[in-house]
C-alpha positions as CSV (number, residue, x, y, z in Angstrom):
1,X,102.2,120.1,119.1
2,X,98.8,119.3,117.3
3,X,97.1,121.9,119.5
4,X,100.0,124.4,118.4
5,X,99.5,122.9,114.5
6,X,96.1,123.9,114.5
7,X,95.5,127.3,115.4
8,X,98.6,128.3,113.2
9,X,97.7,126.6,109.8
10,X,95.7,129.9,109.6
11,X,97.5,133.2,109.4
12,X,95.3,136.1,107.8
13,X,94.1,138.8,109.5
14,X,91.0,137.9,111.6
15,X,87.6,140.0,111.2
16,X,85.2,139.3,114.3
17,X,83.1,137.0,111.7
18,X,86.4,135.3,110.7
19,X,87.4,134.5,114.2
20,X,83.7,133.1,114.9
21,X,84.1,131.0,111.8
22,X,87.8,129.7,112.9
23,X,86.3,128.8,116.3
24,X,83.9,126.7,114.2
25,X,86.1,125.4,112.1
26,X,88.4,123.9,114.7
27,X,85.1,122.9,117.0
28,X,84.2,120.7,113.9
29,X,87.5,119.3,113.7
30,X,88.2,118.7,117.1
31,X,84.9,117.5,118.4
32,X,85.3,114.7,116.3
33,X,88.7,113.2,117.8
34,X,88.8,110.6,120.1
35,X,89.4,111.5,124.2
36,X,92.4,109.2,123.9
37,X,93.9,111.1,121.2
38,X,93.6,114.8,122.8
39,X,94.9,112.8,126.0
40,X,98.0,112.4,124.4
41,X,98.0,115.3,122.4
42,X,97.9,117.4,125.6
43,X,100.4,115.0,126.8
44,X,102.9,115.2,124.9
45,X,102.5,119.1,124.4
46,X,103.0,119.3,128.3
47,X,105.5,116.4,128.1
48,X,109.0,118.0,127.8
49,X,109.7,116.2,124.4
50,X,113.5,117.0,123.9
51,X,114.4,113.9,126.4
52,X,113.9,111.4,123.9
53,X,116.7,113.0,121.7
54,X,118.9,113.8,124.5
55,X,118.4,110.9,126.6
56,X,119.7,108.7,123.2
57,X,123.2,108.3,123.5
58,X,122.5,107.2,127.2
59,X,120.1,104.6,125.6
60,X,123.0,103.3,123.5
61,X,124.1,102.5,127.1
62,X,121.9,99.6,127.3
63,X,122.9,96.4,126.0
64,X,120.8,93.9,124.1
65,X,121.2,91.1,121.5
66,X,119.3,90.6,118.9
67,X,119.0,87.4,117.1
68,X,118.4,86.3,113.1
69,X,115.1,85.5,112.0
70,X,114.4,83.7,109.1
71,X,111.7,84.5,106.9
72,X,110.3,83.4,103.3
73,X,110.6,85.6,100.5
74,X,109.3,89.5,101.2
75,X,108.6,92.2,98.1
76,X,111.4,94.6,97.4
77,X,111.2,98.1,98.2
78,X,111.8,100.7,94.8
79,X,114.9,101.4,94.4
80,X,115.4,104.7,95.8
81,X,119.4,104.6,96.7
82,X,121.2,105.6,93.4
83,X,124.4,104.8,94.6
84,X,127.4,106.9,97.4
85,X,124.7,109.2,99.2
86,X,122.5,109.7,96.1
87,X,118.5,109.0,96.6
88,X,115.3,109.6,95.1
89,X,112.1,109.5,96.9
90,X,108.6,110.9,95.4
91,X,110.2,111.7,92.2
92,X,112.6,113.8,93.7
93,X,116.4,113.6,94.2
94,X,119.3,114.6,95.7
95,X,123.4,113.4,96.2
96,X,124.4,114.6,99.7
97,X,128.4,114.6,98.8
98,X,130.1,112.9,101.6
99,X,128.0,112.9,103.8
100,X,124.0,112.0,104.3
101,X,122.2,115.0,106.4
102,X,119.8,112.8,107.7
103,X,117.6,116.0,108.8
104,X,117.7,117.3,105.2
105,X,114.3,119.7,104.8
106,X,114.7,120.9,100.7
107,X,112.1,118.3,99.5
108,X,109.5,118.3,102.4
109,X,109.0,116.3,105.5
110,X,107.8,113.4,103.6
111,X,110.9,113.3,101.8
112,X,112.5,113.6,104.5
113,X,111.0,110.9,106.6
114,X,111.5,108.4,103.3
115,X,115.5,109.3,103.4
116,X,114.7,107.6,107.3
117,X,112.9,105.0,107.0
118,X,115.3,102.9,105.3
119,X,113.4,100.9,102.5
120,X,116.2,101.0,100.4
121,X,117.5,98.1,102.2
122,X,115.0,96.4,100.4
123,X,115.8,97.5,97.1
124,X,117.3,94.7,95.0
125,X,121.1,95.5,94.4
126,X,121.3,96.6,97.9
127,X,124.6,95.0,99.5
128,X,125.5,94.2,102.8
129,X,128.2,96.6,102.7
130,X,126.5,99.5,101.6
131,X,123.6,99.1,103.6
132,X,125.8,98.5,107.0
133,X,127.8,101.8,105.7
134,X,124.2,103.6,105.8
135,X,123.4,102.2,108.9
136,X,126.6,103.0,110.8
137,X,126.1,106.8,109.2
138,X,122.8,107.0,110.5
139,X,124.1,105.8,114.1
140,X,126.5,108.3,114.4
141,X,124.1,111.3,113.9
142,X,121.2,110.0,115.7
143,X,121.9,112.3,118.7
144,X,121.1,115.3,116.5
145,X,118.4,113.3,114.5
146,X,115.1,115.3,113.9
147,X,113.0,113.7,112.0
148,X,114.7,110.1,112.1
149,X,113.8,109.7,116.1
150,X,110.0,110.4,115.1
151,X,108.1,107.1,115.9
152,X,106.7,106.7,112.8
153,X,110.0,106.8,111.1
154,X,111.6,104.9,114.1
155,X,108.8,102.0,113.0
156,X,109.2,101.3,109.3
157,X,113.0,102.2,109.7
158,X,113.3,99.1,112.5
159,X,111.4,96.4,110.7
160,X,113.7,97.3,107.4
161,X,117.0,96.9,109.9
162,X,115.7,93.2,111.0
163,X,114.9,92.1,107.8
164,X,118.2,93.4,106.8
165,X,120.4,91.8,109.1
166,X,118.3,88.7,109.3
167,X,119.1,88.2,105.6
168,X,122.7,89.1,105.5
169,X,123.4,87.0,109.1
170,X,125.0,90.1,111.1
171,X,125.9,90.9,114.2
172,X,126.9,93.7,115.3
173,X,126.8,95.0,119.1
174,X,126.6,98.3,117.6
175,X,123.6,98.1,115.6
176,X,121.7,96.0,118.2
177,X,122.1,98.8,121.1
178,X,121.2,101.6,118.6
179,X,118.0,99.2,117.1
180,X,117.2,98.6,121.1
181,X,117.2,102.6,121.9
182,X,114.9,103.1,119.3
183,X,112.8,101.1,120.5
184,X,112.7,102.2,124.0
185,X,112.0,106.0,122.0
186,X,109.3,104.2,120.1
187,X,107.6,102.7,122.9
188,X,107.7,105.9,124.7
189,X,106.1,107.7,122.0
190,X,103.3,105.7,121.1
191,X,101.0,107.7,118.5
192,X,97.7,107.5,120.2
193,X,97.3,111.1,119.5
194,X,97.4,110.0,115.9
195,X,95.8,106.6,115.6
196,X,94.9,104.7,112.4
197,X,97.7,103.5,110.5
198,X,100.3,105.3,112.1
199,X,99.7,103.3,115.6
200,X,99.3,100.3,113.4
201,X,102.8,100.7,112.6
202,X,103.9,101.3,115.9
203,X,102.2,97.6,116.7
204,X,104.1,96.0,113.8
205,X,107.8,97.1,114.7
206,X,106.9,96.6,118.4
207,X,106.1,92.9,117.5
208,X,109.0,92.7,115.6
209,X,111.2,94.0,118.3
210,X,109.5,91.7,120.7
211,X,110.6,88.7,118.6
212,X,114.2,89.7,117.5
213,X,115.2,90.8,121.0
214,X,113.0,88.4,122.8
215,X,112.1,90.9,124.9
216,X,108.2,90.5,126.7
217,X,107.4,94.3,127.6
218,X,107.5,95.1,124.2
219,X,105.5,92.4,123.2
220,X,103.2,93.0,125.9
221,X,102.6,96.1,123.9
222,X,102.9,95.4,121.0
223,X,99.9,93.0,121.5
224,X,97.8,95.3,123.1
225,X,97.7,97.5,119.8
226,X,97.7,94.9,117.3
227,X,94.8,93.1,118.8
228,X,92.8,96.2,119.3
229,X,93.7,98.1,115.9
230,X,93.1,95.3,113.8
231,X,89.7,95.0,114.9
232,X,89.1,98.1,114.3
233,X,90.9,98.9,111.4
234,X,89.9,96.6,109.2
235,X,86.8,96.5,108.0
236,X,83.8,93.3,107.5
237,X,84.9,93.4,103.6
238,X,88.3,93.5,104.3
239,X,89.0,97.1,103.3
240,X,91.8,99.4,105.8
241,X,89.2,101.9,107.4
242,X,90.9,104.9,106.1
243,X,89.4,103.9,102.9
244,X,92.3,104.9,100.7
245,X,93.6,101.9,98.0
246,X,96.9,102.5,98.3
247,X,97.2,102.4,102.1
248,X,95.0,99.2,101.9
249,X,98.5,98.1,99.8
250,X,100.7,99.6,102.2
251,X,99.0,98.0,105.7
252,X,98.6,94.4,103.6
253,X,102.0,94.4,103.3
254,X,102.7,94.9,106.7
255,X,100.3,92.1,107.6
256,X,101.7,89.2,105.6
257,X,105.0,90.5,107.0
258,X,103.4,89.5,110.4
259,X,102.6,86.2,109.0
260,X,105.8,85.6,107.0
261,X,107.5,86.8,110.7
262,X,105.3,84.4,112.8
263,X,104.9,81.1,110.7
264,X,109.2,81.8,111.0
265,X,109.8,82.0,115.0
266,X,108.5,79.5,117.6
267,X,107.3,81.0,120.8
268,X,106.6,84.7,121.4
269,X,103.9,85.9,119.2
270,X,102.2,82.9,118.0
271,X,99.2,83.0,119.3
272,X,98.6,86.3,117.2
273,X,98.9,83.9,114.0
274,X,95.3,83.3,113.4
275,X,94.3,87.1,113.8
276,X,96.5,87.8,110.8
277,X,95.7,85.0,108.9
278,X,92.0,85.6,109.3
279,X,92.6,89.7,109.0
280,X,94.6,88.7,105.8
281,X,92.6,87.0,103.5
282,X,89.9,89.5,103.7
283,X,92.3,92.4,102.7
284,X,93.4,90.3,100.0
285,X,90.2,89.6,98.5
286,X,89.1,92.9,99.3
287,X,92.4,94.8,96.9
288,X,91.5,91.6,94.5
289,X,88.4,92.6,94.2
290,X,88.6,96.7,93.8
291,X,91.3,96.4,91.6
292,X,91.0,96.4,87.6
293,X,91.8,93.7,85.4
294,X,95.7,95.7,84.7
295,X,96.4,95.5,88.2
296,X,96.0,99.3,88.9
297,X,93.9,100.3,91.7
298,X,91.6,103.2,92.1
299,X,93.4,106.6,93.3
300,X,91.0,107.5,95.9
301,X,91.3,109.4,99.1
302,X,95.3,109.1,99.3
303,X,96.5,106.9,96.7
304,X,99.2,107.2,94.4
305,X,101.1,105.0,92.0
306,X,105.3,104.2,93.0
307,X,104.3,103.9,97.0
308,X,102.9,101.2,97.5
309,X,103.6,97.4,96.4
310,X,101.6,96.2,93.3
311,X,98.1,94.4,94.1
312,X,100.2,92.0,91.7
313,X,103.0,91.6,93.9
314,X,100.9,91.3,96.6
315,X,99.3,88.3,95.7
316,X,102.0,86.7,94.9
317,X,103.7,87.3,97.8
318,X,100.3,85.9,99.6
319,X,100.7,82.8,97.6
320,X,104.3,81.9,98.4
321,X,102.5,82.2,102.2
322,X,99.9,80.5,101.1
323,X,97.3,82.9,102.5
324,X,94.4,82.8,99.6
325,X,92.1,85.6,99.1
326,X,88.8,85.5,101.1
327,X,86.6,87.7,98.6
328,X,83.3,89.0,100.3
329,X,81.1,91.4,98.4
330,X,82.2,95.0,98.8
331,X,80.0,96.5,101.6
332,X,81.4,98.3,104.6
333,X,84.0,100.1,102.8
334,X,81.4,102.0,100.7
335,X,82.8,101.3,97.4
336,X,81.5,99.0,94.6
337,X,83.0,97.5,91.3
338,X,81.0,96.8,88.4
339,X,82.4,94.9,85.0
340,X,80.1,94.7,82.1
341,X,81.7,94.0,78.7
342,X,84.4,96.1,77.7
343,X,84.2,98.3,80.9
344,X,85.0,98.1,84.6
345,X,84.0,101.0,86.7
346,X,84.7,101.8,90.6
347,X,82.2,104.0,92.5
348,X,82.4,105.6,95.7
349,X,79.3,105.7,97.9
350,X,81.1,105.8,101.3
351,X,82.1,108.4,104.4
352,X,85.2,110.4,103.9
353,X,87.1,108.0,106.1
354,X,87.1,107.3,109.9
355,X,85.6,110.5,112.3
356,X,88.1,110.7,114.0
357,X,91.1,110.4,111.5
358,X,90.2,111.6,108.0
359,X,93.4,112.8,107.4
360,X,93.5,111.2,103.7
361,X,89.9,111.9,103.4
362,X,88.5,113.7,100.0
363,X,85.6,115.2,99.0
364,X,85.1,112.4,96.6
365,X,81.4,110.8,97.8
366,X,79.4,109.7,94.6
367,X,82.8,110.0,91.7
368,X,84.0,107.1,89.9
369,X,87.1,105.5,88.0
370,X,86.3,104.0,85.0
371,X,88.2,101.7,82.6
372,X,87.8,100.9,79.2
373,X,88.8,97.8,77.5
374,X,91.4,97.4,80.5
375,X,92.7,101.0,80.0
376,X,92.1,104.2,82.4
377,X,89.2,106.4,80.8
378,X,88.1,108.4,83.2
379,X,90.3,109.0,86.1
380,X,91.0,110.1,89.5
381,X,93.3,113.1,89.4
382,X,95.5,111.5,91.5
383,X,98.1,112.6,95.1
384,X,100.9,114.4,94.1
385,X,101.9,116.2,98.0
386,X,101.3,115.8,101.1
387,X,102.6,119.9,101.4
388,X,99.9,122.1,102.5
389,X,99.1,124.4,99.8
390,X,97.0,125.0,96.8
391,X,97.9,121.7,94.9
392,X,97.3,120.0,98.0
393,X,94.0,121.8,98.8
394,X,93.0,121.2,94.5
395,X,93.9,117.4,95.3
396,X,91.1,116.9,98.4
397,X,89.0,119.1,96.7
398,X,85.5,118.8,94.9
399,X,85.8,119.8,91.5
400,X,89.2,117.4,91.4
401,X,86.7,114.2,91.2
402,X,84.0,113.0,89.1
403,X,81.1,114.4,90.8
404,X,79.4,117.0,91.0
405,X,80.2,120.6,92.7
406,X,77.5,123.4,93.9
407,X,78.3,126.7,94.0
408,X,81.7,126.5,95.1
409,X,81.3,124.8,98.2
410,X,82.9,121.4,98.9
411,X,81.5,118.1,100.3
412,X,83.1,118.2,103.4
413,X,85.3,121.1,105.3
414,X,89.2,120.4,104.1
415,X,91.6,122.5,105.3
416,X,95.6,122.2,106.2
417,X,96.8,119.1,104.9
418,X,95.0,116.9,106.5
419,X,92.3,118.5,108.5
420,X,88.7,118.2,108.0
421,X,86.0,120.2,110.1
422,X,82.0,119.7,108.5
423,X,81.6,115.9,107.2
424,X,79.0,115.1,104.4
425,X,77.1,112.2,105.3
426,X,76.0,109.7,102.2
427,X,73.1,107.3,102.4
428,X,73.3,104.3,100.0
429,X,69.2,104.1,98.7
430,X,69.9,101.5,95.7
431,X,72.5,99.0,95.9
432,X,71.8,96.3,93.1
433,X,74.1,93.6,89.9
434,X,73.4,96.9,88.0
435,X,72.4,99.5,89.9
436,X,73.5,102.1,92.4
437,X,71.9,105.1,93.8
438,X,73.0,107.2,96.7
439,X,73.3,110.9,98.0
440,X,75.1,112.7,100.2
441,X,73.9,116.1,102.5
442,X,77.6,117.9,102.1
443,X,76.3,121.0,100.4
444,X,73.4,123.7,101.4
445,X,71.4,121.3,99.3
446,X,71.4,117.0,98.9
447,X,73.4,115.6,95.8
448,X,71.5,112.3,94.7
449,X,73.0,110.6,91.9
450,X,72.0,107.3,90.8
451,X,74.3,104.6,88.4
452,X,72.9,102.0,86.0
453,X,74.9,99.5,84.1
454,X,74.5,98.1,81.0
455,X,77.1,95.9,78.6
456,X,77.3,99.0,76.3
457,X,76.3,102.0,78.4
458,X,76.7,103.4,81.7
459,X,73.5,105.4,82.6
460,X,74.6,108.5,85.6
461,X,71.4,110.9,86.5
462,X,72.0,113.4,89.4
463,X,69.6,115.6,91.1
464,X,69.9,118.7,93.2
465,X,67.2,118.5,96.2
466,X,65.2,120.6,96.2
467,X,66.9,122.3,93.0
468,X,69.6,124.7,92.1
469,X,72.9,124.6,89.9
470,X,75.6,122.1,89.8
471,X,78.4,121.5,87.8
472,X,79.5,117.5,86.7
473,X,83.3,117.1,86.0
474,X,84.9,114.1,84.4
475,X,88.2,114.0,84.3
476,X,89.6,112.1,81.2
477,X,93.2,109.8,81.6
478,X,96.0,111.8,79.4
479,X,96.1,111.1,76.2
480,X,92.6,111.0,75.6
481,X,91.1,113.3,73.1
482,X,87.8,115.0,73.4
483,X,85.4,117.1,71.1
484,X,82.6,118.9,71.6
485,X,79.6,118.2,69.8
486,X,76.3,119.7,70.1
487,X,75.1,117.9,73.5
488,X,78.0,115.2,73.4
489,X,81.6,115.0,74.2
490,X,83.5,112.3,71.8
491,X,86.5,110.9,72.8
492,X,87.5,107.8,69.9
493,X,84.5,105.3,69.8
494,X,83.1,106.4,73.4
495,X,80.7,109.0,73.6
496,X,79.1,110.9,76.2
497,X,75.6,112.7,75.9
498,X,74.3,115.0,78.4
499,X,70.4,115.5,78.7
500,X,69.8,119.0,80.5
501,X,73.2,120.4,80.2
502,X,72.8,124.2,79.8
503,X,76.2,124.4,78.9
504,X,79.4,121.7,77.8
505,X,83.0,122.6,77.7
506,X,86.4,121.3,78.0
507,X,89.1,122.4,79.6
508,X,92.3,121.0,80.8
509,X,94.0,120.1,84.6
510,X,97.0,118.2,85.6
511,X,96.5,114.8,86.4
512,X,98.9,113.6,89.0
513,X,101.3,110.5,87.8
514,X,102.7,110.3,91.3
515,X,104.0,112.1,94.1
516,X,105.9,115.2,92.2
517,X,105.3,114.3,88.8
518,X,102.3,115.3,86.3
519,X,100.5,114.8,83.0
520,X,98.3,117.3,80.9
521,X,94.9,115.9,80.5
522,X,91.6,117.3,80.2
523,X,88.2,117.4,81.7
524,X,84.3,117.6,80.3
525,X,82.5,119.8,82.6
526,X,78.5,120.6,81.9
527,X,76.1,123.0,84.0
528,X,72.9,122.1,84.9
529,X,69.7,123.1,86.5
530,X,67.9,120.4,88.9
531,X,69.6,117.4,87.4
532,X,71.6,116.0,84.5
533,X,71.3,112.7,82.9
534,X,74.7,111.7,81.3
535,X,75.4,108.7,79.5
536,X,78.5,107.1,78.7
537,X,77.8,104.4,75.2
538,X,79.9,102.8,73.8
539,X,79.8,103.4,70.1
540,X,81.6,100.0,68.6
C-alpha cells in the first residue's frame, strides 16, 4: 500500500526532467527506511489484506474470557461524545441520526480513526450504559469496518475497552470474543512497515491484552516490541525520538498506563516494571523541563493543543503513581530552554526527527518559541491537518517558523503529508547557561545562527555562508500588536531592532489554535544580505 501511496501522491504531467527529479525524490525518501519496514511494506502489498476483515466474524468464533483489572486513577479523555450518536473530534462535528457509520469519511481519516478509537469512554460523564450501547453498535458492524479493523485504531480502541470494563466490573461474552478477535487482527498486522509510535502502540495494547486475557503469545509479543522500541524510542534526556512535544504527551501517557497496569496485576508482565519506571521518569522530567512556566508546551514538529493530556495532568497523574521526574539537561533531543527574567524561550537545534520516520518532521532547525512574562510572544504556527494539501504543506514548511528561509527553498524535502526526501543536517558549535550557536546545511548555502541570553535582551545574529539573501520570520501570538518603526518592530513594551535588514514589513498568517480551528495573527519579516543581527529588549 505505501509503495502504491507513493508514486500516486504526485499527479501532474511528467517532463523527462520531472520524472528524473521524482525518481530522486522518492530515492531520497526511500533510501532512508529501514529493511524491516519495506519488508513488510512489500509484505503486506503482496499479502492478500481483505482476510483480516473477512476472516472477522469467524474470529468472533473463538472464545475467551477476559478478566477486571484494577487500576489507580487514569486522566480523562476530552469529551468528544455530545450525547445519542453526536461527536466532535479536531474541532469538528457531526450527529449520525440513528445510527453511528463507523466508516464515516466527510471529516478526514483522522476523524475518522478518532470516531474508532474510543476515547470517549474516558470522557467524564460517560456511563456504563451508553458506552456498552457504543460498544455493542460498533460489534455489529465490525464485519464491514474499514477504518476501525486498522491496527492502529484496533490499539488505542482496545486499551480504552479494558479500562472501560475494568471500571464498570462487566462481563460480557460478547464483548470479550469481539476484544479477543481484534486482537488476533492486531497481532497479525503488526506495523513494522511504519515503526515509531505507531508500533509503540501496538506493544501497549498487546501488553494489555496479554494481562486481561492472560494469554502468553501475545505477551510474548508484546514484550518483544516494548523492550526493543523503548530503547530506542526514547531518548538519553528522556525526549520520544520523533521529537514532537505533543507526542512526547501522548506516548507518556501510555507509559504510566503501563505502570499504573503493572503495579495493579501480579504475574504476567512484571518483570517489564522497572523498564517503565526507569523509561518514565526521564520523559517526565524531560516534558517538565521543555515546558513553560503556564503549562503549555512548545508546538514543534507535530504538536497541537486539545490532543494530548496537559504536561499538568500529567504530573499529577505521575504523582498519584508516585513516579517523580528524573530531570537531565536537554541534550539528545536537540532542543534547549532558557529562562532569564521575564522570558522563557525554547530553541530548536536538532534533526527533523528519526531517518527513517520523519513523518511529523518540520523544517523548523534553528526557530524558537518564546514567552513573555508567562505569556506566548512569539509563536509556533501551530498543526491544524494531517490532510495533504496546501495548509498542510504551509504547516511543515520554512517560512511557517522562526527561522530563516533562502530563496524559496526549504530545509529539508517535505512532500505528501508526511514524506520527506533531502534531510538538512544541523551541527550544534556553541552550547553554553547563555549561549547557543548552531547551523544547518539544508539550503544551496549553510544557515548559521547563533543565540545569546541576557535578563533583558535576547541577542539572534544569522549568517548566510558564504553569502546571499535570506528572509527572518517571527511569527507573533494573536493579539499582539506590531508597528513598524524605522529599523524596529514595537509590539507594547518589547521591541525588536534589526541591524542589516534591507527591508522590514509586516504581514499577517493564520496561526493554528488546533486541529481545524484558527486565529489571525501577524508576522515581522526583514531581508537581508550576508547576515542579520536582531535583538529582542525588553523595554520596561
Amino acid at each position: 500500500m505505501f509503495l502504491a501511496q507513493i508514486f500516486t501522491e504526485r499527479t501532474k504531467p511528467h517532463t523527462h526532467p520531472a520524472i528524473m527529479n521524482d525518481l530522486r525524490l522518492y530515492f531520497d525518501t526511500l533510501c532512508h527506511l529501514k529493511p524491516l519496514q519495506l519488508r513488510y511494506r512489500i509484505f503486506y502489498v503482496l499479502r492478500y489484506q481483505l482476510r483480516k476483515v473477512v476472516g472477522f466474524q469467524y474470529l468472533l468464533s473463538i472464545r475467551a474470557k477476559g478478566k477486571r483489572i484494577d487500576t489507580f486513577k487514569t486522566i480523562p479523555s476530552y469529551r468528544s461524545w455530545l450525547g445519542a450518536n453526536r461527536f466532535e473530534f479536531l474541532n469538528l462535528s457531526h450527529d449520525f441520526g440513528s445510527q453511528v457509520n463507523w466508516n464515516f469519511s466527510g471529516h478526514g481519516k483522522l476523524w475518522a480513526y478518532n470516531l474508532n478509537y474510543f476515547d470517549y469512554l474516558q470522557q467524564p460523564g460517560m456511563g456504563k450504559e451508553n458506552g456498552l450501547r457504543l460498544i455493542s453498535d460498533f460489534i455489529r458492524q465490525s464485519k464491514h469496518n474499514r477504518e476501525g479493523l486498522e491496527p492502529f485504531p484496533i490499539s488505542l480502541r482496545a486499551v480504552n475497552w479494558i479500562k472501560f470494563i475494568s471500571y464498570h466490573n462487566i462481563d460480557d461474552a460478547f464483548i470479550d470474543a469481539s476484544l479477543f478477535a481484534q486482537y488476533r487482527i492486531l497481532a497479525d498486522n503488526l506495523e513494522y512497515h511504519l515503526m515509531g509510535n505507531h508500533l509503540l502502540e501496538n506493544g501497549v495494547a498487546l501488553l494489555w491484552g496479554a494481562i486481561y486475557f492472560n494469554d502468553s503469545r501475545l505477551y510474548t509479543v508484546a514484550k518483544k516490541i516494548l523492550l526493543s522500541e523503548m530503547e530506542e524510542q526514547v531518548l538519553q534526556d528522556g525526549a520520544h525520538f520523533e521529537l514532537s512535544p505533543m507526542y512526547q504527551q501522548i506516548v507518556l501517557l501510555r507509559v504510566l498506563d503501563c505502570i499504573n497496569l503493572l503495579r495493579c496485576v501480579n504475574g504476567l508482565g512484571a518483570e517489564l516494571l522497572p523498564m517503565f519506571i526507569q523509561k518514565g521518569t526521564r520523559m517526565i522530567g524531560w516534558l517538565q523541563k521543555l515546558s513553560f512556566t503556564n503549562g503549555d508546551i512548545p508546538l514543534f514538529n507535530d504538536s497541537a493543543r486539545g490532543i494530548a493530556p496537559t504536561t499538568n495532568q500529567l504530573m499529577q497523574y505521575a504523582g498519584r503513581l508516585a513516579i517523580d521526574p528524573k530531570v537531565i539537561p536537554l541534550d539528545a533531543s536537540g532542543y534547549r530552554m532558557y529562562k532569564k527574567g521575564k522570558y522563557e524561550i525554547v530553541v530548536d537545534v536538532g534533526p527533523i526527527g528519526p531517518d527513517y520516520i520523519p513523518a511529523h518532521g518540520h523544517c523548523d532547525m534553528l526557530s524558537f518559541v518564546l514567552h513573555m512574562d508567562g505569556s506566548p510572544f512569539i509563536v509556533d504556527t501551530g498543526t491544524s491537518t494531517y490532510e495533504s494539501g496546501p495548509r498542510r504543506h504551509y504547516e511543515r514548511s520554512t517560512a511557517a517558523h522562526n527561522t530563516v528561509c533562502v530563496n524559496g527553498e526549504e530545509q529539508s524535502q517535505i512532500w505528501g503529508c508526511f514524506r520527506v526526501g533531502r534531510r538538512a543536517e544541523i551541527k550544534i558549535l556553541a552550547d553554553a547557561d547563555d549561549q547557543l550557536v548552531a547551523q544547518h546545511n539544508g539550503f544551496s548555502r549553510v544557515h548559521r545562527r547563533g543565540f545569546s541570553m541576557e535578563n533583558n535582551k535576547i541577542v539572534i545574529e544569522d549568517s548566510l555562508l558564504p553569502g546571499g539573501y535570506g528572509t527572518a520570520r517571527f511569527h507573533f501570538a494573536p493579539g499582539k500588536t506590531l508597528v513598524v518603526d524605522g529599523n524596529h518592530i514595537v509590539c507594547g513594551s518589547i521591541r525588536l531592532d534589526f541591524q542589516n535588514a534591507g527591508k522590514i514589513w509586516i504581514e499577517p498568517y493564520l496561526c493554528g489554535k488546533g486541529f481545524n480551528n484558527f486565529e489571525n495573527a501577524s508576522c515581522a519579516c526583514a531581508v537581508f544580505e550576508h547576515g542579520l543581527i536582531t535583538k529582542i529588549k525588553i523595554l520596561k
